[in-house]
C-alpha positions as CSV (number, residue, x, y, z in Angstrom):
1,X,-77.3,-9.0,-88.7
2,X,-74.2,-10.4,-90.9
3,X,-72.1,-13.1,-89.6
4,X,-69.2,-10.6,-89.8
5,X,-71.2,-7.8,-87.2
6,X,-72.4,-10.7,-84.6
7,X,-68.8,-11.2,-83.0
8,X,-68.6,-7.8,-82.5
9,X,-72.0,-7.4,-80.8
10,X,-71.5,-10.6,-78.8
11,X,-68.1,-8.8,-77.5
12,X,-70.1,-5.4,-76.6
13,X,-72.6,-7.4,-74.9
14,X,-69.7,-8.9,-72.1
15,X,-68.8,-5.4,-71.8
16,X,-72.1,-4.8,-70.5
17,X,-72.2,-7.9,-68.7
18,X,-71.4,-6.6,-64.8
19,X,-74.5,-3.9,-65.4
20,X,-76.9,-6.4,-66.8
21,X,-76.2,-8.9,-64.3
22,X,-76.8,-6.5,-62.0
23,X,-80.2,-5.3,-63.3
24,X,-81.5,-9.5,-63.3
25,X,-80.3,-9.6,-60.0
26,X,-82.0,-6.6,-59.0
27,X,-85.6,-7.8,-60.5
28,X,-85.6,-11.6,-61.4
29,X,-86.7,-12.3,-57.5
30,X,-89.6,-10.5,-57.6
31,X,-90.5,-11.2,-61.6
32,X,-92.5,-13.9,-62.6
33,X,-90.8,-16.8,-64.8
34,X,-91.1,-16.5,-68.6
35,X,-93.0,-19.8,-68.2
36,X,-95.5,-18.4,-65.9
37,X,-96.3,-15.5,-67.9
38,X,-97.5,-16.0,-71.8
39,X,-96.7,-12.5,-72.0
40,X,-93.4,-12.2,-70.8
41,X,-92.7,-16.0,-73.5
42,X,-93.8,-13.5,-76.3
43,X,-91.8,-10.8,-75.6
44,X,-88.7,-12.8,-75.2
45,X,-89.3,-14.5,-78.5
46,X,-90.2,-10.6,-80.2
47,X,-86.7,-9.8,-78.6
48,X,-84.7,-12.9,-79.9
49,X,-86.6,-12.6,-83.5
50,X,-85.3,-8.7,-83.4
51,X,-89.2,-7.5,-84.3
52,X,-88.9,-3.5,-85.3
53,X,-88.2,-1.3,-82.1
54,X,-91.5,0.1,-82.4
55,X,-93.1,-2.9,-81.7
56,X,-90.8,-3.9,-78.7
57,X,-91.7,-0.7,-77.7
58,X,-95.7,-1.1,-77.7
59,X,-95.1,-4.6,-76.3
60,X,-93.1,-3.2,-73.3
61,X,-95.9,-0.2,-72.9
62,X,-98.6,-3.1,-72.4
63,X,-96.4,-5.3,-70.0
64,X,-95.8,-2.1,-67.6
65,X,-99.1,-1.7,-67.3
66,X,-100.2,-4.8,-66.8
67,X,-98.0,-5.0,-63.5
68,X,-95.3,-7.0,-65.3
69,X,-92.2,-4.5,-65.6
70,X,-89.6,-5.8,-63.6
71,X,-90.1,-9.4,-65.6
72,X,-89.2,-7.3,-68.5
73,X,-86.6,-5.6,-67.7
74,X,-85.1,-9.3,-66.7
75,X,-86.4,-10.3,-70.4
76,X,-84.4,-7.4,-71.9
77,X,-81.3,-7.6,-69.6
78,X,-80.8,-11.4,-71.1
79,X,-81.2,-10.8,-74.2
80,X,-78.9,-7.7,-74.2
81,X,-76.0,-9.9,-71.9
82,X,-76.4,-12.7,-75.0
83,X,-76.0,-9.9,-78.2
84,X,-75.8,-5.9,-78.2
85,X,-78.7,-4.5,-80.0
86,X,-78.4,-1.0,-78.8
87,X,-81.8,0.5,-79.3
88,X,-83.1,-2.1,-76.5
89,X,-79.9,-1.1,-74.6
90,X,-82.0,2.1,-74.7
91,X,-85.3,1.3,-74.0
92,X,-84.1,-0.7,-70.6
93,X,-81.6,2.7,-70.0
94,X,-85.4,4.9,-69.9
95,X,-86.9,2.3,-67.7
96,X,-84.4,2.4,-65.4
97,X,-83.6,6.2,-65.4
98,X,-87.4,6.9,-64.9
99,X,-87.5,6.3,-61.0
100,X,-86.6,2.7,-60.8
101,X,-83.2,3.3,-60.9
102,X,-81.0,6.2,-61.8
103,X,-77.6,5.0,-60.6
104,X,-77.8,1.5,-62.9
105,X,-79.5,3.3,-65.7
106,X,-76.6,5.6,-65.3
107,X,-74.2,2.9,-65.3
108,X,-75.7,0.6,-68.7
109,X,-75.6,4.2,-70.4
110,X,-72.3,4.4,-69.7
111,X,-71.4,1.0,-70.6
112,X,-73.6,1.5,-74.2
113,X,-71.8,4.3,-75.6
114,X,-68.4,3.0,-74.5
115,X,-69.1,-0.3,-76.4
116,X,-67.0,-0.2,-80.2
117,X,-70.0,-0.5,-82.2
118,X,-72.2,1.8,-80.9
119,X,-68.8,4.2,-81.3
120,X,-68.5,3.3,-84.6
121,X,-72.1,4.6,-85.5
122,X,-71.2,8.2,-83.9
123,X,-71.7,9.9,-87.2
124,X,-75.3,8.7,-87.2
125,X,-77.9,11.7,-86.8
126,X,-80.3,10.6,-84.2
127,X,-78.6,7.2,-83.9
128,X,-77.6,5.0,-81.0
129,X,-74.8,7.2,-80.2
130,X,-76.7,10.8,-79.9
131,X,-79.5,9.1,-78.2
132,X,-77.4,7.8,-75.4
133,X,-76.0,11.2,-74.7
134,X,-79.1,13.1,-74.6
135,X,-80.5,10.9,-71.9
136,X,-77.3,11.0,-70.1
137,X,-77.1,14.6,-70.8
138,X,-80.9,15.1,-69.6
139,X,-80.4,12.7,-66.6
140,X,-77.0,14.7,-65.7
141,X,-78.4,18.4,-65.7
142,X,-81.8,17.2,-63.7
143,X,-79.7,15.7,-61.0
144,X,-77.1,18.7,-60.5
145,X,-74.5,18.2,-62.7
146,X,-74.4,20.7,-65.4
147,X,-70.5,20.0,-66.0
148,X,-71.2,16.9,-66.3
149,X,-74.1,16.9,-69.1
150,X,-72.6,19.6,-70.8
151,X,-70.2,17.1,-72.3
152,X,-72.7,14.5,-73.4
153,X,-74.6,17.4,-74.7
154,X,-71.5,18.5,-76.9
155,X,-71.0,14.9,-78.1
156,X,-74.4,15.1,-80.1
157,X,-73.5,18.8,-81.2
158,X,-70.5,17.4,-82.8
159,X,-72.8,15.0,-84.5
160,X,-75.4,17.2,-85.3
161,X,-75.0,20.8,-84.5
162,X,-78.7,21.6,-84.9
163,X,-79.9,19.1,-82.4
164,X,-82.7,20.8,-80.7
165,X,-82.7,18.8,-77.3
166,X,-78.5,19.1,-77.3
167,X,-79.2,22.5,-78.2
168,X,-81.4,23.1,-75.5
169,X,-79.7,21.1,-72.7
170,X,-76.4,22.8,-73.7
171,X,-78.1,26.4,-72.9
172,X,-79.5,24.8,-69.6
173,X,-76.0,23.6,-68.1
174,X,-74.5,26.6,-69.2
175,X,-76.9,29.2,-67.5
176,X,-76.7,26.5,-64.7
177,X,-72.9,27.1,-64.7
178,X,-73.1,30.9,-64.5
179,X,-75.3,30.9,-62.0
180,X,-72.9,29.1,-59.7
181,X,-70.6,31.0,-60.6
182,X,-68.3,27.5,-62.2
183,X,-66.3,28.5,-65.3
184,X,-67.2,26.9,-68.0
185,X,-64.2,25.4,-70.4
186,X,-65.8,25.6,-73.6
187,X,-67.0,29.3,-73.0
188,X,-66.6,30.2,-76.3
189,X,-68.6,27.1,-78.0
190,X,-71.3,27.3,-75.2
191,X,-71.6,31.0,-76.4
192,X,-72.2,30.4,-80.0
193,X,-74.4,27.8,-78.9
194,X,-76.7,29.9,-76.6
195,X,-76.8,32.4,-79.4
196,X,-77.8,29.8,-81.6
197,X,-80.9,28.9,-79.4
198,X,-82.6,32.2,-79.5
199,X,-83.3,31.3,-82.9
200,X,-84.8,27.9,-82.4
201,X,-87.0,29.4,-79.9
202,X,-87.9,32.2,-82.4
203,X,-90.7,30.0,-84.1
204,X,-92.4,29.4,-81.1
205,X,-92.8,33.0,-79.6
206,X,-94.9,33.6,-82.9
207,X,-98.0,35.5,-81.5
208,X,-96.6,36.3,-78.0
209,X,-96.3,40.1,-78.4
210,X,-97.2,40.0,-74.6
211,X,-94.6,37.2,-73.5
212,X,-91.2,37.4,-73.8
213,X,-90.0,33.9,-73.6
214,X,-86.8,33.8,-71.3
215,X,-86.0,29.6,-71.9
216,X,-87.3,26.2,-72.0
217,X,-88.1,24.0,-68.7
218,X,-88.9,21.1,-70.1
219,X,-90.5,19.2,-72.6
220,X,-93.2,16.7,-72.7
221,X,-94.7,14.4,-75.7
222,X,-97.1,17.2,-76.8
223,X,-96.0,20.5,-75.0
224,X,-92.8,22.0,-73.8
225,X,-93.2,24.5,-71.4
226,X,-90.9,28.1,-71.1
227,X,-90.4,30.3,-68.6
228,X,-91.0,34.1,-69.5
229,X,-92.2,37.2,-68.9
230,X,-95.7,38.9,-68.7
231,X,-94.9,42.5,-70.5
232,X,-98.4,43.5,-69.5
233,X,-98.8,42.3,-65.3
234,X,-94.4,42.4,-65.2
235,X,-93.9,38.7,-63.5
236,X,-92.6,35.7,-64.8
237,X,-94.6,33.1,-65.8
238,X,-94.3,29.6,-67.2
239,X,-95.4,29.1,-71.0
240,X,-96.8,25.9,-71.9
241,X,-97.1,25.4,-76.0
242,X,-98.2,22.5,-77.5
243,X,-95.6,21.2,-79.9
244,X,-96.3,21.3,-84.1
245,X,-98.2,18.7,-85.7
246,X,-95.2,17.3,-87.0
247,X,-93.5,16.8,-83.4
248,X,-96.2,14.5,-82.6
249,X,-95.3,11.3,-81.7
250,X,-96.2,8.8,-83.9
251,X,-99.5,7.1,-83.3
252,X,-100.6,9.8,-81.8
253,X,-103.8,12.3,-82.7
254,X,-103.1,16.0,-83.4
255,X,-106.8,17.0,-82.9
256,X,-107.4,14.9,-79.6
257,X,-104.2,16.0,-78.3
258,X,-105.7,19.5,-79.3
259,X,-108.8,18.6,-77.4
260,X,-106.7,17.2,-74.4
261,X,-104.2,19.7,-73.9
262,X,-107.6,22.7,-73.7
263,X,-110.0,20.6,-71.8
264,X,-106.5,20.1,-69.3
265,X,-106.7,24.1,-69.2
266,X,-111.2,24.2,-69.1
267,X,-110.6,21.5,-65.2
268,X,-107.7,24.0,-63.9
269,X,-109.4,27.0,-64.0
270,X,-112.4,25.5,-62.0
271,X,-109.4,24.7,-59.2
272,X,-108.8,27.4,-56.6
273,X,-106.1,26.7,-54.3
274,X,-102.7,28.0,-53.3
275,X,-101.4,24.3,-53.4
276,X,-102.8,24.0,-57.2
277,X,-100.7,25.4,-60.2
278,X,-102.7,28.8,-61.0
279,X,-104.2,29.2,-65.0
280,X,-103.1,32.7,-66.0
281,X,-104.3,32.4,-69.7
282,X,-105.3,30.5,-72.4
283,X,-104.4,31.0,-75.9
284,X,-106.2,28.5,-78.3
285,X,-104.7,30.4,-81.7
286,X,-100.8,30.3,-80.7
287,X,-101.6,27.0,-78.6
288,X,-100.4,27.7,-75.3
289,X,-101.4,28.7,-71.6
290,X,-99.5,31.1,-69.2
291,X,-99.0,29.2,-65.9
292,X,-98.1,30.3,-62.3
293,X,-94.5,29.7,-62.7
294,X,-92.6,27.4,-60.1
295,X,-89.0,27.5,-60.0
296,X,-88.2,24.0,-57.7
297,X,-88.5,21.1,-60.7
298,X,-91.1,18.9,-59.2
299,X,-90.7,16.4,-56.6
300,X,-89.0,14.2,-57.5
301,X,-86.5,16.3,-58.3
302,X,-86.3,17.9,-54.8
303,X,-86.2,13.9,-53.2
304,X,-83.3,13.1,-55.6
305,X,-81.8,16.6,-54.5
306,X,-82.6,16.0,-50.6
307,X,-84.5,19.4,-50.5
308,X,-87.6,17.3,-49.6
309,X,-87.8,14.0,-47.4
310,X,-89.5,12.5,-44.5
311,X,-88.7,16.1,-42.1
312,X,-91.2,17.2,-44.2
313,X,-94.1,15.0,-44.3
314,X,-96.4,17.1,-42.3
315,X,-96.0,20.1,-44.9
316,X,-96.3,18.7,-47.9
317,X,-98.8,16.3,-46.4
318,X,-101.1,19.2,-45.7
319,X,-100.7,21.0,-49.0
320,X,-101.3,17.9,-50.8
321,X,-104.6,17.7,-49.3
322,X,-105.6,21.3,-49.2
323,X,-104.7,20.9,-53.2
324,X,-106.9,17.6,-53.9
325,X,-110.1,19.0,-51.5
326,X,-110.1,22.3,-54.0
327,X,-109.9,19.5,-56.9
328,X,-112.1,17.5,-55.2
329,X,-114.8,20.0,-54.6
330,X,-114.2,21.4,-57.6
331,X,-116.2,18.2,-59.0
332,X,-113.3,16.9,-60.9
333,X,-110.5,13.9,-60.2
334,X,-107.2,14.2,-61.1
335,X,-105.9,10.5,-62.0
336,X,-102.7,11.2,-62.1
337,X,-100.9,12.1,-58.6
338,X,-97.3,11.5,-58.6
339,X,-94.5,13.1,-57.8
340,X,-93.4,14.1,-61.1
341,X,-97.1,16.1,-61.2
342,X,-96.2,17.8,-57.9
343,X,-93.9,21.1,-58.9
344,X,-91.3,22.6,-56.0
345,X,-92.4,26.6,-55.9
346,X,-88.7,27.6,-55.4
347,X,-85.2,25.4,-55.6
348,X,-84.6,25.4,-51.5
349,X,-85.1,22.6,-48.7
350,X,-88.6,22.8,-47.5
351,X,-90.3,24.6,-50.2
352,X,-94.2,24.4,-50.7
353,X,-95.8,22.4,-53.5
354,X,-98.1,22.7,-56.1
355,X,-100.3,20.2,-57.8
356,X,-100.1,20.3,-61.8
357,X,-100.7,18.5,-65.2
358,X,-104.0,17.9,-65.4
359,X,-104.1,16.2,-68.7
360,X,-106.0,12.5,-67.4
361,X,-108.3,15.3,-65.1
362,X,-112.0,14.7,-65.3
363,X,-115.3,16.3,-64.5
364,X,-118.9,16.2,-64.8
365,X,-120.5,13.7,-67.2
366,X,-117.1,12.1,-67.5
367,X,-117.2,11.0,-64.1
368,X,-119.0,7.6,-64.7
369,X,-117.5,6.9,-68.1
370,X,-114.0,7.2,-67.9
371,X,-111.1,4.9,-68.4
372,X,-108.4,3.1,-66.5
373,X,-105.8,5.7,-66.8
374,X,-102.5,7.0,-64.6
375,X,-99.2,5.6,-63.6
376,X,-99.6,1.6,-62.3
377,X,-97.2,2.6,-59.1
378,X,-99.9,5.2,-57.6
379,X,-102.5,3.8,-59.2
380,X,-105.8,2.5,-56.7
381,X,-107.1,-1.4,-56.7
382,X,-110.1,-0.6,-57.9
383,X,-108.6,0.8,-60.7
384,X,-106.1,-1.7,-61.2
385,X,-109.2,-4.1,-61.4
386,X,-110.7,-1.7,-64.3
387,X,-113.1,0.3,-62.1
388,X,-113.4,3.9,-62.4
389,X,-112.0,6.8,-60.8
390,X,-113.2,8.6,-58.4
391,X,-111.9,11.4,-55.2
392,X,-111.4,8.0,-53.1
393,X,-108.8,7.0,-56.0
394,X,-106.6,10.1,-56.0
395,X,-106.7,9.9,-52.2
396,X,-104.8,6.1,-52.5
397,X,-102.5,8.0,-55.0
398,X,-101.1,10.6,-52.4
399,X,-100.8,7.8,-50.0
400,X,-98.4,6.4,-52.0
401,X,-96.8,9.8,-52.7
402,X,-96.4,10.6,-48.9
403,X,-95.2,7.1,-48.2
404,X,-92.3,7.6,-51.1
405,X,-91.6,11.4,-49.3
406,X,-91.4,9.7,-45.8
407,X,-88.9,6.6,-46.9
408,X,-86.9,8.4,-49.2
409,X,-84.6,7.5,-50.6
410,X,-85.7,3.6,-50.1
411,X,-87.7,2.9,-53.0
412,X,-91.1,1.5,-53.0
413,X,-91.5,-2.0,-52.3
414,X,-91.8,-3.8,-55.4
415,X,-95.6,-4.8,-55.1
416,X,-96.6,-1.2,-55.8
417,X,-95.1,-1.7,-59.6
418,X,-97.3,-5.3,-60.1
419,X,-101.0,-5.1,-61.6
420,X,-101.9,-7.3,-58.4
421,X,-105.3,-5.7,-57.4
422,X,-105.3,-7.0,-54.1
423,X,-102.0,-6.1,-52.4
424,X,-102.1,-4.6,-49.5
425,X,-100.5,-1.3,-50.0
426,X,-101.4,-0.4,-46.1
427,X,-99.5,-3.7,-44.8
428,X,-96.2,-2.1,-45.8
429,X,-96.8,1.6,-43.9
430,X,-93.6,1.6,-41.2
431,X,-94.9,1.9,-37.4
432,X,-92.2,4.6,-37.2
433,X,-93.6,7.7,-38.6
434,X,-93.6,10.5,-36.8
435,X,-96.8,12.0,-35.2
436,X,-99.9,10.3,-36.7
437,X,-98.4,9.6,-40.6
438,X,-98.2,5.8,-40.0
439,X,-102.2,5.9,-39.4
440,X,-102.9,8.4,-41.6
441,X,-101.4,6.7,-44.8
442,X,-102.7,3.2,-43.6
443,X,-106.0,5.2,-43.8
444,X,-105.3,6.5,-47.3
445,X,-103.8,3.6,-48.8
446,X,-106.7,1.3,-47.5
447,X,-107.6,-1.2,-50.3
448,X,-111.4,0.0,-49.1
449,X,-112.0,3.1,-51.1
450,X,-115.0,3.9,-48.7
451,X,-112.3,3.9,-45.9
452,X,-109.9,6.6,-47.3
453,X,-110.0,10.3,-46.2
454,X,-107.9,12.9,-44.2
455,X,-107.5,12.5,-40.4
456,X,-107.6,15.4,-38.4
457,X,-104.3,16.6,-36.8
C-alpha cells in the first residue's frame, strides 16, 4: 500500500469503527488473549504483514476448527478498526452472516461498501464492491426481503451484467416479488434479466431430456441444486448437479469430489424414512441426482423466519429421530447434523422436516477409519478429542439442534463454538422445557457417548 492510499483506508476504517467495536465487544470476553494463544499471535502478525487473502483464509479455516473463532474475529475486527483492507472486511462479513450473527454481519456489509475506497473500486469485476453486494444480496432474499436484495443484486449487474450469482439472485427476488403479488420497479430490467437466465441454465440441462429444469435453489462449493420437473412420473423434483471442473474451488479435487458427491448418493439410497430426503435417481454421465423436492429452505431458515421454534420441539424432535434411527440402522452415520442439513418440506409454520446432505455420511468398512469431520458447534467431545464417529455422535449433534430449536432465537452459548472437549454441553439445558425436553436433551448431549439415546414419551 502507497503512502498516498493509507490515509484513505485509515479514514474508511473509522467509518467502520461503531460496527467493529461492536463485534470485539461481542467476542473479546469469551476469546482467549493473543498472548495465550500462539495461534491467534500468528494470525494477527499474517493480518498486520497483509499475507495473500488465500492464506488468511486457510489460517482462519484452521483456527475455527480448532475452537478458536470468536478470538479471530476479535483478531480481524482490530486490525480492520486500525486500516481498511476490504477483502478481510469480507471474510469477518461470512463469519458473521453464517449463524453467528446476521444483524452485525448485516451492519459491517453495509458500512464496507459505503466506505470511498471500496466505492471507488466499483468498476472492478468480481472486486470488493460486487462481492459485498452478492452476500448482501444472498443474505437479503434468504431472510425475506426480495426488494431489498434485488438492489444489491442490480449493483453487481451494473458492474458485470453476466454475473451468474447476480444473475441468479436477481431471477429469485423477482419470482419472489410476483408471487406476492409486490410490483417490482425495475420490471422491465428484471424482465431482460430473467430472460437472460434461461440461457445460463441452458448448459446445465444438457442430457436432461426427462427434466425440465424450472430454477436454481441454491448453490454449494461443488453442486447447485434446481428445482424441476419429472416429464416421465409428472412431479417436481429437486436437481442436484455437480458444478464443472472449472467451478471447483481451488485446492480442491475434481475426481474425489466426483467420488464424494456419488458415494453421498450410494448411503441415501440405503436410508428409508419419511423424515430422510428420498433419492429419486442417479445420473453419473450428466452428474446429477433427482431428489424429493422440499420447498421450506432448511431450518434455519424457518428459525430466522419464526416458522419453527420451541412450540415445536416435540415434532421436529420426533422426526429428527425417526430420520437418524433409519440412518442409523441403515449401518451408516451421518456426521454432519445441523440445521442447515435439515430441509423445511413446505414454506408454512409447523412444517415437517427432512434430513439431507449426506456428503461426510459413512458406512461399512469406513466405520472404524474415518476422520474428524462436521461443523465444531454440533460436533460430539469425542470427536472434538479426535475420536471417531459413531450413531452416539450424531445423537449429541441433534441435541444441540433441538436445544437451538427450543431457545430460539437466543444463540448458543458460546462454549458450543470452542474445541474444549470437555465442556459440559448438558450443564446448559434450561429446567424450563416443556414436557420431558430438558431430560431428554441432557440425555443426548451427555459428554458419555454410552449414555445418549431416545427417551420414550
Amino acid at each position: 500500500m502507497t503512502a498516498l492510499q493509507r490515509p484513505a483506508l485509515q479514514e474508511d476504517a473509522t467509518l467502520l469503527a461503531p460496527v467493529l467495536d461492536e463485534v470485539i465487544a461481542s467476542y473479546a470476553e469469551a476469546a482467549p488473549s493473543r498472548g495465550e494463544l500462539s495461534d491467534l499471535d500468528g494470525f494477527a502478525a499474517a493480518l498486520r504483514e497483509r499475507a495473500p487473502i488465500v492464506d488468511i483464509r486457510a489460517r482462519l479455516r484452521r483456527l475455527s476448527r480448532d475452537g478458536h473463532l470468536h478470538g479471530a474475529l476479535v483478531v480481524m475486527a482490530s486490525a480492520l478498526r486500525k486500516s481498511l483492507w476490504p477483502e478481510l472486511g469480507i471474510l469477518l462479513v461470512r463469519e458473521l452472516l453464517d449463524a453467528l450473527a446476521p444483524e452485525l454481519g448485516i451492519q459491517l456489509a453495509r458500512a464496507i461498501l459505503a466506505s470511498p475506497d471500496v466505492d471507488a473500486r466499483k468498476l472492478e469485476l468480481d472486486g470488493a464492491f460486487c462481492q459485498v453486494n452478492l452476500l448482501l444480496g444472498e443474505t437479503l432474499l434468504e431472510r425475506g426481503d426480495p426488494q431489498g436484495a434485488l438492489r444489491h443484486f442490480e449493483a453487481v449487474l451494473a458492474t458485470d451484467v453476466d454475473q451468474a450469482r447476480a444473475l441468479l439472485g436477481f431471477a429469485a427476488a423477482v419470482r419472489e416479488l410476483d408471487h406476492r403479488g409486490a410490483p417490482i420497479r425495475v420490471r422491465s430490467r428484471g424482465l431482460a434479466l430473467v430472460d437472460g437466465i434461461e440461457q445460463l441454465e441452458s448448459g446445465a440441462a444438457i442430457g436432461l431430456d426427462r427434466y425440465e429444469l424450472i430454477c436454481p435453489l441454491g448453490r454449494g462449493r461443488h453442486a447447485i441444486v434446481y428445482r424441476a420437473y419429472d416429464r416421465r412420473v409428472g412431479r417436481e423434483v429437486a436437481i442436484k448437479r455437480l458444478l464443472g471442473e472449472g467451478a471447483i474451488p481451488e485446492g480442491a479435487s475434481a475426481k474425489l469430489v466426483d467420488a464424494r458427491f456419488f458415494a453421498e448418493a450410494r448411503t441415501l439410497a440405503r436410508v428409508r424414512s419419511p423424515y430422510v430426503i428420498a433419492l429419486l435417481d442417479v445420473q453419473p454421465k450428466h452428474r446429477f441426482v433427482a431428489l424429493e423436492l422440499c420447498r421450506g429452505g432448511n431450518l434455519r431458515m424457518a428459525m430466522r423466519r419464526g416458522l419453527l421454534g420451541g412450540a415445536h420441539l416435540d415434532d421436529v424432535g420426533s422426526q429428527l429421530r425417526q430420520a437418524l434411527t433409519a440412518v442409523h440402522v441403515a449401518g451408516a452415520v451421518h456426521r454432519d447434523v445441523k440445521p442447515a442439513n435439515l430441509l423445511v418440506r413446505a414454506p408454512r409454520e409447523g412444517s415437517p422436516i427432512a434430513l439431507a446432505d449426506f456428503g461426510l455420511a459413512i458406512h461399512g468398512a469406513s466405520l472404524g477409519q474415518n476422520a474428524q469431520a462436521g461443523t465444531l458447534r454440533y460436533m460430539a467431545p469425542e470427536l472434538r478429542r479426535g475420536g471417531l464417529a459413531t450413531p452416539a455422535s450424531d445423537l449429541f449433534s441433534a441435541g444441540v439442534v433441538l436445544l437451538e430449536l427450543a431457545t430460539t432465537p437466543k444463540p448458543l452459548p458460546d462454549m458450543f463454538d470452542r474445541m474444549d472437549p470437555d465442556f459440559d454441553a448438558a450443564s446448559v439445558v434450561p429446567d424450563t422445557l416443556p414436557g420431558a425436553w430438558s431430560n431428554q436433551l441432557r440425555t443426548l448431549l451427555s459428554i458419555r457417548p454410552e449414555e445418549r439415546t431416545w427417551i420414550d414419551r
